[in-house]
C-alpha positions as MATLAB code, in Angstrom:
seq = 'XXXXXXXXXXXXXXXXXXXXXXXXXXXXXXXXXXXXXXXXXXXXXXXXXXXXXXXXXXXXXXXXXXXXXXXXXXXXXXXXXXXXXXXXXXXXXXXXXXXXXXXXXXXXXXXXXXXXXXXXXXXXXXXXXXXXXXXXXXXXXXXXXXXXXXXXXXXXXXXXXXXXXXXXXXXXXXXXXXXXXXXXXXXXXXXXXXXXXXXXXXXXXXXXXXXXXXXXXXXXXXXXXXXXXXXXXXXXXXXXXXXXXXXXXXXXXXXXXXXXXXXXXXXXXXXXXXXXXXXXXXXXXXXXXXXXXXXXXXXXXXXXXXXXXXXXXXXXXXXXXXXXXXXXXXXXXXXXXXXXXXXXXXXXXXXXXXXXXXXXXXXXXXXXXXXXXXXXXXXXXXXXXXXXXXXXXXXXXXXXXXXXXXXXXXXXXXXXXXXXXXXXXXXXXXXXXXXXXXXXXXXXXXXXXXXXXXXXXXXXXXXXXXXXXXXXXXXXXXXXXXXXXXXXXXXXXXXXXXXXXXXXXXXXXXXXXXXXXXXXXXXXXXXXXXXXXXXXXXXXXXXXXXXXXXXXXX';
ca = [
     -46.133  -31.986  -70.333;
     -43.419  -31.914  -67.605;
     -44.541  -28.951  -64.594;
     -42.578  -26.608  -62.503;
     -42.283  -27.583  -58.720;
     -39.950  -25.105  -57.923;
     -38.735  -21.661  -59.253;
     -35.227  -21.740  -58.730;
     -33.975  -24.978  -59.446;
     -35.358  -27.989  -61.355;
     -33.719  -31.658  -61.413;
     -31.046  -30.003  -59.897;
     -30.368  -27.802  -63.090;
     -30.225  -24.065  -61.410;
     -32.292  -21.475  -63.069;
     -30.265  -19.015  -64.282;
     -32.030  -15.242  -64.139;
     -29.222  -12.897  -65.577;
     -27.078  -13.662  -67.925;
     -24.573  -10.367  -68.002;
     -21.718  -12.597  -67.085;
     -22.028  -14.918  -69.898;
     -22.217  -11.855  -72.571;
     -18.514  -11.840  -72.490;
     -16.131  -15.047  -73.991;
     -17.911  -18.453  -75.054;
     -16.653  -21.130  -73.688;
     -17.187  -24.684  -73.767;
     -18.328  -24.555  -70.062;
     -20.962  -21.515  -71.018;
     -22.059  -23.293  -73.992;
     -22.785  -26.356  -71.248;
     -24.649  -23.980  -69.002;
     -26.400  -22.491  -71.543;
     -27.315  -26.069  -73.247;
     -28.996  -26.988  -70.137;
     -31.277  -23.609  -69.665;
     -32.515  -24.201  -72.920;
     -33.320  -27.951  -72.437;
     -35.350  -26.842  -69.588;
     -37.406  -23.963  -71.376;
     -38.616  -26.700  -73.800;
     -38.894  -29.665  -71.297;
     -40.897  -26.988  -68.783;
     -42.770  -24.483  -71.269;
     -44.430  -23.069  -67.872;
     -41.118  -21.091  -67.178;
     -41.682  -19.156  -70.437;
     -44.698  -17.789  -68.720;
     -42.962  -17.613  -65.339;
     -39.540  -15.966  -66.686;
     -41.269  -14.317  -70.155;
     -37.458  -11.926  -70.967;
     -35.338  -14.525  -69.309;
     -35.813  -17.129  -72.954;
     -35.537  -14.200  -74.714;
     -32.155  -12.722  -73.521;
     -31.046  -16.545  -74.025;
     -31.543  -16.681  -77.115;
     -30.292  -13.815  -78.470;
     -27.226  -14.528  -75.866;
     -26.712  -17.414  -78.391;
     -26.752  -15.753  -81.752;
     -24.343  -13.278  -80.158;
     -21.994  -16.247  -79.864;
     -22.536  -16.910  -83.155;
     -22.204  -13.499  -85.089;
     -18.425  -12.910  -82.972;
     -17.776  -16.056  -84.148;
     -18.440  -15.983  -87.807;
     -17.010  -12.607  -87.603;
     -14.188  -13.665  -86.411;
     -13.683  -16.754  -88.228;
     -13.731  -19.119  -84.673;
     -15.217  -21.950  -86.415;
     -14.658  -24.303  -83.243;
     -17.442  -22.213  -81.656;
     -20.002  -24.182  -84.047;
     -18.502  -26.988  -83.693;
     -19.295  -26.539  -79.759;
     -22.572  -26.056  -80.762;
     -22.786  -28.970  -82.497;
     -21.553  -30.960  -79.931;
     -23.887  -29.317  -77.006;
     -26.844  -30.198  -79.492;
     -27.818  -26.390  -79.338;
     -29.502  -25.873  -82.803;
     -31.462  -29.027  -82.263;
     -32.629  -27.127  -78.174;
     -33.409  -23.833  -80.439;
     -35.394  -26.007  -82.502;
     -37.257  -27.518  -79.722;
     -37.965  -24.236  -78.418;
     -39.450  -22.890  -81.784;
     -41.680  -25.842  -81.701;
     -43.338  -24.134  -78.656;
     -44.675  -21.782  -81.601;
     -44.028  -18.625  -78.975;
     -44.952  -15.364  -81.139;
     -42.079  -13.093  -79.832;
     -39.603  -15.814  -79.641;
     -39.849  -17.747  -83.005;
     -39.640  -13.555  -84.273;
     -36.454  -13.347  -82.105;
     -35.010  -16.821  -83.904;
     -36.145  -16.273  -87.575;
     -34.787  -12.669  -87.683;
     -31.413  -13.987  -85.728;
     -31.107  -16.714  -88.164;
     -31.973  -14.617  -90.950;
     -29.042  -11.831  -89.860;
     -26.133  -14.947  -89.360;
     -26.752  -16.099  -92.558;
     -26.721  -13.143  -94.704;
     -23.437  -12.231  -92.879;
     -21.516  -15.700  -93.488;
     -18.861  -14.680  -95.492;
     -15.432  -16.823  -94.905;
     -16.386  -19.015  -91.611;
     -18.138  -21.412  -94.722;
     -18.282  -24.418  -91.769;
     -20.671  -22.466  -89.963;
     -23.168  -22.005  -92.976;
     -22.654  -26.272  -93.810;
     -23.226  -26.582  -90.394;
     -26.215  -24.353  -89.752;
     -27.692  -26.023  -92.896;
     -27.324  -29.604  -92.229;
     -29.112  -32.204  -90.091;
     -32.175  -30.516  -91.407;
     -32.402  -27.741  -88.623;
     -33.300  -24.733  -91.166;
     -35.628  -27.339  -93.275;
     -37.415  -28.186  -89.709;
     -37.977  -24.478  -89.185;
     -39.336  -23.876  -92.489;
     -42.272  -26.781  -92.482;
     -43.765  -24.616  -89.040;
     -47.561  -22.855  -90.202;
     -47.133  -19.637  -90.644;
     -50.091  -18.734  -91.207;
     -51.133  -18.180  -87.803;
     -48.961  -15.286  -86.944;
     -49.541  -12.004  -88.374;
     -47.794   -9.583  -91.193;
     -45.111   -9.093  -88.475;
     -43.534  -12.603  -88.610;
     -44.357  -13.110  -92.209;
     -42.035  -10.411  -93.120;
     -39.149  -12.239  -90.794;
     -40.174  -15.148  -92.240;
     -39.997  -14.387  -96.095;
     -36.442  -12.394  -95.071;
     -35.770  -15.644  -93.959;
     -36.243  -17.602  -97.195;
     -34.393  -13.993  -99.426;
     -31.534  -15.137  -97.131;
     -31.411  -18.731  -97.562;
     -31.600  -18.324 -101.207;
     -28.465  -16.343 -101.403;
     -26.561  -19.344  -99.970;
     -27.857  -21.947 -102.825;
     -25.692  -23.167 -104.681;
     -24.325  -26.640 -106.169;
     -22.519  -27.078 -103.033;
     -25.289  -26.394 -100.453;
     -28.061  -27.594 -102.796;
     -28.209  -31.210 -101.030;
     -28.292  -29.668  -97.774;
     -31.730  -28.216  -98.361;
     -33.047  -31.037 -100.597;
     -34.318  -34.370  -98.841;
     -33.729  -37.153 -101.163;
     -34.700  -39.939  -99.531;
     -38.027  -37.872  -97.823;
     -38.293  -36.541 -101.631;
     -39.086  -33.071  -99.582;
     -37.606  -29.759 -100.561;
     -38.652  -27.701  -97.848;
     -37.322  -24.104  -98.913;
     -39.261  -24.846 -102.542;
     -42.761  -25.959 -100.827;
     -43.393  -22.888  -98.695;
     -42.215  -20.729 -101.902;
     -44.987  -22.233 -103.789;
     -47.463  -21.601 -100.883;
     -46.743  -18.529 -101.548;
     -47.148  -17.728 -105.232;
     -50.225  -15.536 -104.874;
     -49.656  -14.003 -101.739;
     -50.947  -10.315 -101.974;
     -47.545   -8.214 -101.712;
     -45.979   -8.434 -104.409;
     -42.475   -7.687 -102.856;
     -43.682  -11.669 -101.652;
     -43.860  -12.788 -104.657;
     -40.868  -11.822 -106.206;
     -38.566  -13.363 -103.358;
     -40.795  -16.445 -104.598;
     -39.800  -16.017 -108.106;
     -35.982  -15.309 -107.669;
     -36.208  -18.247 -104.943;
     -37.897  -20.753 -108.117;
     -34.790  -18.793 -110.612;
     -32.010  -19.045 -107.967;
     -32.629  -23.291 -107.304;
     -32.740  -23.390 -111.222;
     -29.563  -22.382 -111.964;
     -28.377  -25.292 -109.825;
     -27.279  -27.476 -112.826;
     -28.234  -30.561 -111.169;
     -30.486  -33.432 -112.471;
     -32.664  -33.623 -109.279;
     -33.545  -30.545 -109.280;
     -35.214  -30.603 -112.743;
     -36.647  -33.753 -111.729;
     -38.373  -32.853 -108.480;
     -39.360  -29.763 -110.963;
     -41.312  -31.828 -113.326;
     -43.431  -33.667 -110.767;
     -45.986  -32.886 -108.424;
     -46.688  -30.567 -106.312;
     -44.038  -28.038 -107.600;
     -44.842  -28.711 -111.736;
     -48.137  -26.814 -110.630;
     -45.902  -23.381 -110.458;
     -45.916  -23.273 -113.970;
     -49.465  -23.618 -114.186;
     -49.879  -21.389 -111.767;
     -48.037  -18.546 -113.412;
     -49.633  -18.631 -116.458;
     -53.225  -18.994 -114.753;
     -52.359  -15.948 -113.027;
     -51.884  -14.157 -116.306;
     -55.230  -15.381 -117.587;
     -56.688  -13.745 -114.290;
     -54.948  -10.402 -113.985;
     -56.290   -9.893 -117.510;
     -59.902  -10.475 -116.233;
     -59.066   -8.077 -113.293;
     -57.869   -5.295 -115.843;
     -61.061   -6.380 -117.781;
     -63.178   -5.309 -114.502;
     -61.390   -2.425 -113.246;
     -58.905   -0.494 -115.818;
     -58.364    2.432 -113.078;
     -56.385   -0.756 -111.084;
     -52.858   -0.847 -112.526;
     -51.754   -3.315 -109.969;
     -52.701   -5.977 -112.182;
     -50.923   -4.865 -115.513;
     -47.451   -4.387 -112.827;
     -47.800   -7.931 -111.893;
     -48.207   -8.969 -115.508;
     -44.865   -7.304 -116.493;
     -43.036   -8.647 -113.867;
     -44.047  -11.756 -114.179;
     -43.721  -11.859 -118.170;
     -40.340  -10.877 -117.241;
     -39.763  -13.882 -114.786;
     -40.585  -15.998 -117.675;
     -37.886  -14.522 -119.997;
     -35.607  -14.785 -117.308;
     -36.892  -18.917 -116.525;
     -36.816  -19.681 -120.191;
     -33.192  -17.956 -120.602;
     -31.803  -20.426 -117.849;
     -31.932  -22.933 -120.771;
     -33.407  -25.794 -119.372;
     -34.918  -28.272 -122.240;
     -37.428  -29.814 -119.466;
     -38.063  -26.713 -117.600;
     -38.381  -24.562 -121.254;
     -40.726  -27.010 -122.623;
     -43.181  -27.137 -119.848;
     -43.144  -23.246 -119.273;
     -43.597  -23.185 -123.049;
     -46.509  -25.024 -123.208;
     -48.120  -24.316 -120.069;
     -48.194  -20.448 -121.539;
     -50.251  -21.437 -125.030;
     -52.411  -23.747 -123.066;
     -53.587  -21.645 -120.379;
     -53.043  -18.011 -121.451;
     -52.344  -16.966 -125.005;
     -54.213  -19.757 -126.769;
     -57.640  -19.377 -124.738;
     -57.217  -15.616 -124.223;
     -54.970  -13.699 -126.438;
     -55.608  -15.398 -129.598;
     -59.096  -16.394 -128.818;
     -60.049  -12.429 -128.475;
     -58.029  -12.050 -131.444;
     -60.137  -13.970 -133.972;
     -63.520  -12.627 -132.399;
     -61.755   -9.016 -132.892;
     -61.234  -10.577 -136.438;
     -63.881  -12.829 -137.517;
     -66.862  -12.366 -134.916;
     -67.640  -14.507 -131.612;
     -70.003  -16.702 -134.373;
     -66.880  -19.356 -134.189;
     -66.834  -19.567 -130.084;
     -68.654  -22.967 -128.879;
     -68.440  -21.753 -125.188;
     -70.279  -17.917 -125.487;
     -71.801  -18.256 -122.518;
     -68.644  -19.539 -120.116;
     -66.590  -16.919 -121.531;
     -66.894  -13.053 -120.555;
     -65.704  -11.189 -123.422;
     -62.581   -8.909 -122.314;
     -62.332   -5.694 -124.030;
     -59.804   -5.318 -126.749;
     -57.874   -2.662 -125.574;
     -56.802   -4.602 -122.240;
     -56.147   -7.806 -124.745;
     -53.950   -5.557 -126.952;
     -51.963   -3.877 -124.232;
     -51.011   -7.494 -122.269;
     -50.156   -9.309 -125.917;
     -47.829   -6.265 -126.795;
     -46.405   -6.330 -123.240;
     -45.896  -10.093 -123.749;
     -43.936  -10.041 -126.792;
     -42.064   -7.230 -125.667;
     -40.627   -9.058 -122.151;
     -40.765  -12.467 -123.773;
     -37.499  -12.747 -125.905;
     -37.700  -16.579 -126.282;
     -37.212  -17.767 -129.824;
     -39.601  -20.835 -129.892;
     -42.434  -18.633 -128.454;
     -42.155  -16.253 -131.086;
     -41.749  -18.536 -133.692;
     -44.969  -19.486 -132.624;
     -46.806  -16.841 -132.221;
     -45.697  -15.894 -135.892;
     -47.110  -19.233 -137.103;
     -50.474  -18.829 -135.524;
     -50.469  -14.986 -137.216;
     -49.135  -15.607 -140.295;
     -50.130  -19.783 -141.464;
     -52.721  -20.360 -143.831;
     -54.456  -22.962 -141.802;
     -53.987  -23.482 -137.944;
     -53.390  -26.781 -137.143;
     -56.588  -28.327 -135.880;
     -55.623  -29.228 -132.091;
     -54.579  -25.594 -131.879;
     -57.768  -24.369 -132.975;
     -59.138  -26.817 -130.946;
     -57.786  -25.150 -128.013;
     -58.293  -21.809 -129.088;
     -62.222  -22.783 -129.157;
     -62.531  -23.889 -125.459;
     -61.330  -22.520 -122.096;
     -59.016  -24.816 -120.055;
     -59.890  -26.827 -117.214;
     -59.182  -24.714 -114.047;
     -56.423  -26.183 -111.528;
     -58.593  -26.982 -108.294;
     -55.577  -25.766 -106.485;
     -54.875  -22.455 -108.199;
     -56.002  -19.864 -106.845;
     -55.879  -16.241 -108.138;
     -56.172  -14.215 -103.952;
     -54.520  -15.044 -101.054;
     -55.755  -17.625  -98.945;
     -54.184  -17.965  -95.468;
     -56.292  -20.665  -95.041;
     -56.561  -22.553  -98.379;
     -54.094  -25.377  -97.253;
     -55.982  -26.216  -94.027;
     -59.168  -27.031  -96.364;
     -57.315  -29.445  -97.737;
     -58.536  -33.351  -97.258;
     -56.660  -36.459  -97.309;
     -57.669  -37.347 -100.511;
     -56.572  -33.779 -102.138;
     -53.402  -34.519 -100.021;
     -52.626  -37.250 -102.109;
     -54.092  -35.722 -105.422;
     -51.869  -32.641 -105.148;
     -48.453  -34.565 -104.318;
     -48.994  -38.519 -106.018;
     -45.744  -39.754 -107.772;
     -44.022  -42.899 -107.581;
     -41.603  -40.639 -105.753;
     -44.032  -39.336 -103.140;
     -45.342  -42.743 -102.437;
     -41.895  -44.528 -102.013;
     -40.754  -41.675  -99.365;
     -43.216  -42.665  -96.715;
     -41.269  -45.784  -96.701;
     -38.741  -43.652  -95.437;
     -39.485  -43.463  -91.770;
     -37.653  -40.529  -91.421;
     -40.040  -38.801  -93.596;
     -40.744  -35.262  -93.092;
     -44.833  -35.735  -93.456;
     -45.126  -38.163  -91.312;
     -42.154  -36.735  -88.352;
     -43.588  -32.560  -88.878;
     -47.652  -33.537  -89.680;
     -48.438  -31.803  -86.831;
     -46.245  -28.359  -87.803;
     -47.552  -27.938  -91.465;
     -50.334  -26.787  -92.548;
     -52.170  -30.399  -93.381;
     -54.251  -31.347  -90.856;
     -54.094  -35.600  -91.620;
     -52.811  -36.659  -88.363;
     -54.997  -39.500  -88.007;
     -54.284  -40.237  -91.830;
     -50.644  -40.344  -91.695;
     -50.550  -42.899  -88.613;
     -52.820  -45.271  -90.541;
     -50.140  -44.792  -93.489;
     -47.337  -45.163  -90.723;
     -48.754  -47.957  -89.354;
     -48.567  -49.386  -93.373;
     -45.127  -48.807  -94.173;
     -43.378  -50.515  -91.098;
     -45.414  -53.263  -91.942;
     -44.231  -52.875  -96.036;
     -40.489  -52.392  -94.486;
     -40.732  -55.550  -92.242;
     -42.180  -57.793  -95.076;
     -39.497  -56.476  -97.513;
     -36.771  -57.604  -95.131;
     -37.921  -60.956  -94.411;
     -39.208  -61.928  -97.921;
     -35.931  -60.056  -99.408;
     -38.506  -57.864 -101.581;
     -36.815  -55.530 -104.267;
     -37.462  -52.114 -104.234;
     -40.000  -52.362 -107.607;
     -42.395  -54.869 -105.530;
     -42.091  -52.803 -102.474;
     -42.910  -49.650 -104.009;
     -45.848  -51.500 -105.952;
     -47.200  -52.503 -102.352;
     -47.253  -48.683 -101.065;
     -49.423  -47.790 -104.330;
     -51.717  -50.204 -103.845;
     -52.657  -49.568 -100.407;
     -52.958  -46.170 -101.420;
     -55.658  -46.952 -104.138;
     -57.308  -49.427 -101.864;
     -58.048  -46.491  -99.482;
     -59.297  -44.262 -102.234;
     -61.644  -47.081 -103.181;
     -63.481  -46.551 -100.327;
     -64.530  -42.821 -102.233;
     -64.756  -43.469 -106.285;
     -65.701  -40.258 -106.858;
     -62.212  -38.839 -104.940;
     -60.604  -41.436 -107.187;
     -61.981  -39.709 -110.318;
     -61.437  -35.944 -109.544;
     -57.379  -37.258 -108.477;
     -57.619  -38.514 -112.561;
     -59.587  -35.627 -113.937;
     -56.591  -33.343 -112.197;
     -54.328  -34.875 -113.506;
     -55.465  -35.559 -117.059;
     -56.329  -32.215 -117.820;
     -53.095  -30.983 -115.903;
     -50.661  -33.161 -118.380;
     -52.876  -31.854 -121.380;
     -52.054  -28.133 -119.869;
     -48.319  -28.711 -119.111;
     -47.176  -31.362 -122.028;
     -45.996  -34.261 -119.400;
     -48.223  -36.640 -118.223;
     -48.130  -36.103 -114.228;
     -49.448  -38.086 -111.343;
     -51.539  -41.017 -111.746;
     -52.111  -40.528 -115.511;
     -48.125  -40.883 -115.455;
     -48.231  -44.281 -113.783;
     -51.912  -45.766 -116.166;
     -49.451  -44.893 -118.994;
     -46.607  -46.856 -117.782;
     -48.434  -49.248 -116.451;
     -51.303  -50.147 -118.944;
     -51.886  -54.039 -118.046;
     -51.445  -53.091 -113.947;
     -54.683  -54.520 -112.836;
     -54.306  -52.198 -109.566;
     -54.021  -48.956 -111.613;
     -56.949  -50.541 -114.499;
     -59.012  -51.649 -111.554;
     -59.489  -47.776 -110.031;
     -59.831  -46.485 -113.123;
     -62.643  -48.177 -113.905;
     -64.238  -46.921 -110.915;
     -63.026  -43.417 -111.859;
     -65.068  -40.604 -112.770;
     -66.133  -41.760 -116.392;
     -65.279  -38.650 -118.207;
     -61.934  -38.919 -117.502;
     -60.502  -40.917 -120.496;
     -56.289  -41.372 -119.989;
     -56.614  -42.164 -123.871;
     -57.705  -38.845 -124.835;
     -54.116  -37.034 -123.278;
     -53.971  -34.682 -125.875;
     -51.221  -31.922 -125.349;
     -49.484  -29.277 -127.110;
     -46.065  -29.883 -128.231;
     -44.080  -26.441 -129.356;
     -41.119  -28.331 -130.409;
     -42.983  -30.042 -133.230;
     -45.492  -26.673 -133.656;
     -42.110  -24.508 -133.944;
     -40.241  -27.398 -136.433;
     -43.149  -27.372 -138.163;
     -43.255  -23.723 -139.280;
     -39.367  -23.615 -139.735;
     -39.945  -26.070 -142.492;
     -42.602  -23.933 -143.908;
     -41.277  -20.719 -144.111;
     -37.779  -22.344 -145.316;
     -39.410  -23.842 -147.913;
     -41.684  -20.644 -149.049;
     -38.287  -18.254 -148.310;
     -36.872  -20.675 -151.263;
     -39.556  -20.910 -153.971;
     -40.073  -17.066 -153.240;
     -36.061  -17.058 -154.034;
     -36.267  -19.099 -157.133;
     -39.315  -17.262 -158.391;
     -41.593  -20.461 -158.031;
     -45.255  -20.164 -157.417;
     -45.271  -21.381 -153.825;
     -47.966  -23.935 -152.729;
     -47.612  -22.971 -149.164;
     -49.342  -19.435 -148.151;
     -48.429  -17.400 -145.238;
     -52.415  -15.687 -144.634;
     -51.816  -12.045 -143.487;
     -53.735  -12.357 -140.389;
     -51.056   -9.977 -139.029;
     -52.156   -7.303 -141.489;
     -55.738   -7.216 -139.697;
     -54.194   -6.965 -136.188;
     -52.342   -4.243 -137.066;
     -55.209   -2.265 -138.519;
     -56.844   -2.626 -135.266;
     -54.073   -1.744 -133.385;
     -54.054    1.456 -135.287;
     -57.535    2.272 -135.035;
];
């Protein structure tokens, strides 16, 4: 890293140590003068120790610019900025990870865009050439509550400028990296719950986007774990009512998140709906509502699992189903529900997984964890992101994992160059032996495989993750996606075989609602009209409902 020889002038380049007389007008020849300080601050980080205000009052010199500008709708003052390469300097210098500057930049950022209202070239411009994605990918976690609450105001403000017109300017296609959406997620469980809600109406907000992609990048991994997560987290927040009743905390969380799921399954989103849908049966009201529901009913003789399962008390059970189907207004849920209450005989997979708690997500976690993603290995790396989508964006050698490694929270370095190293050699032989983009692709898998072979075990938790996480969210995800597709590909057949051998792709096994909803449509239509015509009915609706209700009571 480049020194200080001299305190006053470097490479020529004066020093400049007040800058009253550029507070005024901004001009293309401040802008120039101003380019230049910067570049040294970031060439030279010594002179932020040297000069610690002088940075400072740059910076927010800058944003000053900016804010008269927007506010008075001067939109060839970004384009100055543009040209002087001034976001890309302010990026450099946030790279320095300085506490008390990268505050001064996120909250300065954070103000401009909230207050973008009819200068709509500076928000495009702001937003593009990745400089807000760059900033987002930096680890927080290092800094204290301080920054985090600049940095979440950050995110509330970018969300309020998504839209179908800015929606590509966040979204990386060829990376396959949404930046704004990852460090949401990283932040589903954080412990304020102020946090989590900008999360939520951040996940609602991109949603609404009608756009293809979106429910695409939605419905693989990493971000189709949200949905698991959610509805793990109601699971939990019962068991914390279960241990401490005095807590309330809990039961708030649980009624604003049942109303975040109203308000996801209201977008109307087939894809979304029908992985939220069964995601909620599989995880939460299937092993724990109805589960303590026929023990209330019928005794805990019919539970296999006794001894994995601490029995919650009824009360707590009671008061989280009612608060369910009060918040929950979706009709397929509560058709449902009713089914399970009301059918004679529950169908057997449903029983099935009414029996037996889930398999737990080895990436959920229930607390806060500042520190979760840096125990994360290269092999969970791959585990928690694989899709064909994933693997073809290191191709990409503009790709965000391999440029920003060092800035997120992964610490794979040495990983990623080996995978560099790979994918220029992939690139070149797809040039010169005119590959397509299938065989290419194909390549990139396989030398991903061939380093898991060198742990079989790793090989078979990646499987068992993502078996029993497409039998919990009704898609097959990750690598059981591609065995599927792929059934005669000796590379997938090959690791599989030296997979974990309890993990069986033929047993995927999931709950469909669509079908469990048709199912009792047809049923009660067809009772509704024998009861009509007087017929004796061979299909019985069992008043299950009648018992609940007696225990509600009493």
């Amino acid at each position: 890293m480049a020194k200080i020889k001299n305190d006053d002038e470097i490479n020529g380049i004066k020093i400049i140590k007040n800058f009253d007389s550029y507070i005024g007008e901004c001009t293309v020849e401040n802008l120039e003068l101003l380019s230049e300080q910067l570049k040294l601050y970031y060439t030279y980080p010594d002179l932020i120790d040297k000069f610690p205000t002088l940075l400072k009052d740059l910076i927010q010199l800058l944003f000053k610019y900016l804010m008269d500008g927007n506010k008075n709708s001067e939109e060839d003052i970004i384009g100055c900025f543009k040209d002087e390469d001034i976001f890309n300097g302010i990026k450099n210098v946030y790279y320095l990870e300085d506490y008390e500057i990268n505050c001064i930049i996120i909250q300065s950022l954070s103000i401009l865009i909230v207050n973008i209202v009819k200068a709509k070239a500076f928000l495009y411009c702001i937003l593009s050439n990745n400089f807000v994605n760059d900033l987002l990918l930096i680890d927080f976690s290092k800094y204290d509550d301080e920054y985090f609450s600049y940095y979440v105001n950050f995110l509330k403000s970018l969300v309020m400028r998504i839209d179908d017109n800015t929606f590509l300017l966040f979204y990386n296609e060829r990376s396959n990296c949404f930046p704004l959406i990852d460090c949401a997620l990283n932040l589903y469980n954080y412990s304020n719950s102020m946090t989590r809600t900008v999360v939520n109406n951040i996940i609602l907000q991109i949603l609404k986007c009608d756009m293809k992609k979106i429910y695409e990048y939605f419905t693989l991994l990493p971000s189709v774990n949200y949905f698991n997560f959610i509805s793990l987290r109601m699971k939990d927040i019962i068991s914390d009512l279960n241990t401490n009743i005095n807590n309330l905390d809990p039961y708030e969380d649980l009624i604003d998140l049942t109303l975040f799921i109203n308000d996801l399954l209201s977008l109307g989103q087939p894809k979304i709906n029908y992985i939220v849908r069964n995601s909620i049966f599989y995880y939460f009201l299937l092993p724990e509502i109805f589960q303590s529901l026929f023990v209330l009913i019928y005794g805990d003789d019919m539970i296999k699992n006794k001894n994995n399962n601490i029995r919650k008390k009824n009360s707590i059970v009671i008061l989280c189903f009612l608060t369910f189907l009060i918040n929950i207004k979706d009709e397929t849920v509560m058709y449902i529900i009713l089914h399970l209450l009301f059918s004679e005989n529950i169908p057997e997979k449903i029983e099935r997984y009414i029996l037996k708690m889930p398999e737990i997500n080895p990436f959920y976690s229930y607390k806060w964890n500042k520190n979760f993603q840096k125990d994360i290995d290269f092999s969970k790396f791959i585990s928690l992101n694989y899709s064909n989508k994933f693997l073809g964006s290191f191709l990409n050698m503009d790709n965000y994992y391999l440029k920003n490694m060092k800035r997120v929270q992964f610490d794979l370095q040495r990983e990623m160059e080996t995978i560099a190293l790979k994918c220029e050699e992939i690139n070149l032989r797809g040039k010169l032996e005119k590959l397509n983009n299938e065989t290419i692709l194909y390549e990139m898998s396989q030398f991903i495989f061939d380093l898991f072979n060198q742990n079989a075990e790793a090989f078979g938790q990646m499987t068992n993750y993502h078996s029993n996480l497409s039998n919990g969210l009704g898609i097959k995800v990750g690598v059981i996606k591609e065995m599927f597709n792929n059934p005669n590909d000796t590379v997938y057949m090959k690791n599989k075989k030296k997979a974990d051998e309890k993990t069986d792709i033929n047993k995927i096994d999931y709950i469909n609602t669509d079908i469990i909803k048709n199912s009792f449509m047809c049923d009660y239509k067809q009772w509704m009209e024998n009861l009509n015509n007087k017929e004796k009915s061979n299909i019985k609706f069992k008043p299950n409902i009648f018992r609940i209700t007696f225990y509600l009571i009493y």
